[in-house]
C-alpha positions as CSV (number, residue, x, y, z in Angstrom):
1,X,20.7,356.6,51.4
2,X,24.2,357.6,52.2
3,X,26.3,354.8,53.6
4,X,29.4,352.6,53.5
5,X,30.2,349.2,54.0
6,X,33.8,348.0,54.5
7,X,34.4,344.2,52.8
8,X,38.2,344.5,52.9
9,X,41.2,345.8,54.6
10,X,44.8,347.1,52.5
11,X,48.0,345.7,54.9
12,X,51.0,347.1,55.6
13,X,53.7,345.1,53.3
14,X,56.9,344.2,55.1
15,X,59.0,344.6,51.8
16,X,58.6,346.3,48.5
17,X,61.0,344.3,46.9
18,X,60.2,340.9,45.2
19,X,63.4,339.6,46.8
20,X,62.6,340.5,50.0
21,X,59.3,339.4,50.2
22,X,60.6,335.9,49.3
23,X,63.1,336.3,52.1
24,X,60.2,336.6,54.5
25,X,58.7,334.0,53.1
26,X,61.5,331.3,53.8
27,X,62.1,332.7,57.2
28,X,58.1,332.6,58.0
29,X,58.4,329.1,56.9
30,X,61.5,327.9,58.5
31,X,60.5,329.1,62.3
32,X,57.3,328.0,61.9
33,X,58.4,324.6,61.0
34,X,60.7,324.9,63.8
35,X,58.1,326.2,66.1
36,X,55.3,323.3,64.4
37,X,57.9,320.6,65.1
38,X,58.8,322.1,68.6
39,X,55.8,322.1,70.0
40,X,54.1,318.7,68.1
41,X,57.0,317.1,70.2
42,X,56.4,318.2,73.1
43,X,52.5,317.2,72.7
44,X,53.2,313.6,71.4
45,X,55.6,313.2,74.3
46,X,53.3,314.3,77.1
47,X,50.3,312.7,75.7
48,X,51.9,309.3,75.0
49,X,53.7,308.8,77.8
50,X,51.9,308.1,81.1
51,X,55.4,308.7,83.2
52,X,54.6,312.5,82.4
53,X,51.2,313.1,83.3
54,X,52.6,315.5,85.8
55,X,50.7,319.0,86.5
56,X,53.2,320.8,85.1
57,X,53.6,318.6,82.0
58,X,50.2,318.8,81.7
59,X,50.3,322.8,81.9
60,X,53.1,322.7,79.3
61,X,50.5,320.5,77.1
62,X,48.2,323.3,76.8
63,X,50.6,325.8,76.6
64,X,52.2,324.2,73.4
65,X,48.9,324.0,72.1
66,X,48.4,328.1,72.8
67,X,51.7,328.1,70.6
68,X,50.5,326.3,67.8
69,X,47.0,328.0,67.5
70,X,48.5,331.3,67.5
71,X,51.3,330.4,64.9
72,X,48.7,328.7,62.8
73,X,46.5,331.9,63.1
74,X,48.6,334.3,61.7
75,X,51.6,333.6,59.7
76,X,49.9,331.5,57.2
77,X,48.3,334.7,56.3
78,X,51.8,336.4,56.1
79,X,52.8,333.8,54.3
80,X,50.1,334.4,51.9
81,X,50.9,337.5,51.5
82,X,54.7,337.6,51.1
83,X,54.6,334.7,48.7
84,X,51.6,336.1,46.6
85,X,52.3,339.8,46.9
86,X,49.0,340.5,48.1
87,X,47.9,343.0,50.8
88,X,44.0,342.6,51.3
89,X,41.9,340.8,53.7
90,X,38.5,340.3,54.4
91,X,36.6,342.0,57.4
92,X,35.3,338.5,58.4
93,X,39.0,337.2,57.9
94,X,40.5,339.9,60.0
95,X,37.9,339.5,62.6
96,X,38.0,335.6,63.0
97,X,42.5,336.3,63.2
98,X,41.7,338.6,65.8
99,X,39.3,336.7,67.6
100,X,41.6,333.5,67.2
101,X,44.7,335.6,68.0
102,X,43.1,337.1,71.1
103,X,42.2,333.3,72.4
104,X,45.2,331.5,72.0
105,X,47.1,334.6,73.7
106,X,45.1,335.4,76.6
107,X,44.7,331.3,77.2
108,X,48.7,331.3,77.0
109,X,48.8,334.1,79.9
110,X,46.3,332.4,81.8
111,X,48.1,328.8,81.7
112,X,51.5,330.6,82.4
113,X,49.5,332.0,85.2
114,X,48.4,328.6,86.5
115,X,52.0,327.0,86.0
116,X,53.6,330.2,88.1
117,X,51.1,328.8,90.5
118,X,52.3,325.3,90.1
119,X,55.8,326.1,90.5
120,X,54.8,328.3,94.0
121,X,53.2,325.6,95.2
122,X,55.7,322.7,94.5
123,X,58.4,325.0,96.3
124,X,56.1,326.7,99.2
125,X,54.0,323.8,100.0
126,X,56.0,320.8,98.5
127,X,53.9,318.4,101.2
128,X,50.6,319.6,99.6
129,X,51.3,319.4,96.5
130,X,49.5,316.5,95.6
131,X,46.0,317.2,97.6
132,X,46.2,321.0,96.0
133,X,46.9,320.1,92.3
134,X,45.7,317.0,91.7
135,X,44.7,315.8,88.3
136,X,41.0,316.9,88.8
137,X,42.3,320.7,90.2
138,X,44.5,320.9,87.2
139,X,42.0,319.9,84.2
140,X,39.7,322.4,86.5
141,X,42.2,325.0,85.9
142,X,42.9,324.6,82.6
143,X,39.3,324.6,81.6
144,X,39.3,327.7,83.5
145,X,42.1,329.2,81.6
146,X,40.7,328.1,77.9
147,X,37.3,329.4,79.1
148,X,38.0,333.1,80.3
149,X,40.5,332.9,77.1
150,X,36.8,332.4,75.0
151,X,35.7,335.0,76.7
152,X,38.4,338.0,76.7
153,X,38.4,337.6,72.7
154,X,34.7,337.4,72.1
155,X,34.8,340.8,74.3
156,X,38.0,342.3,72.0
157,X,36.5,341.2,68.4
């Protein structure tokens, strides 16, 4: 029988040099901190405060926790890599980043979707705002967002 299986992928390095590659390194490091810390912040402050439960604090909930997925999905792997000086990974590795990259994005379009909508509908309509996005609407469309999300990248990977 004549056939092939592929168990691992070469990447692209960003830098040949050992100096460089620690340079990426720090800098992956430092804005993800940045990015972890950002974003952590803005979840503890939503979620512990019940002055802002509002929908569009609630939208910016979920979208921090897009950002955070799809930091945590792939520069730990660049990380890896630029510390290590290694340039293979796995097909099941490459296919769960993809599939987790592809979810966290397309939920983050789809909640910045929604908020556009928010926004509209607190300028437009400021007098229905609260029978239109109430807190049952909103959890409605966020589930709505997360779900098509699980379903574009199931379709992609």
């Amino acid at each position: 029988s004549n056939s092939s299986s592929i168990s691992h992928f070469l990447l692209l390095a960003l830098a040949d040099t050992r100096q460089l590659q620690l340079l990426h390194f720090c800098l992956f490091l430092g804005i993800s901190l940045a990015a972890l810390l950002g974003n952590g912040l803005i979840i503890s402050a939503v979620a512990c405060s019940h002055h802002l439960h509002t929908p569009m604090l609630f939208f910016l909930l979920h979208l921090a926790l897009t950002d955070l997925g799809s930091i945590c999905t792939t520069v730990p792997k660049a990380m890896h890599n630029s510390l290590w000086d290694t340039r293979d990974i796995s097909y099941t590795g490459c296919a769960l980043q993809l599939f987790s990259f592809a979810f966290f994005l397309s939920a983050e379009f789809s909640l910045l979707t929604i908020m556009c909508y928010d926004r509209y509908v607190s300028i437009c309509k400021p007098l229905h705002y609260g029978t239109l996005l109430g807190s049952r609407a909103c959890a409605h469309m966020a589930a709505a967002a997360w779900a098509s999300a699980f379903l574009y990248s199931l379709l992609h990977t």
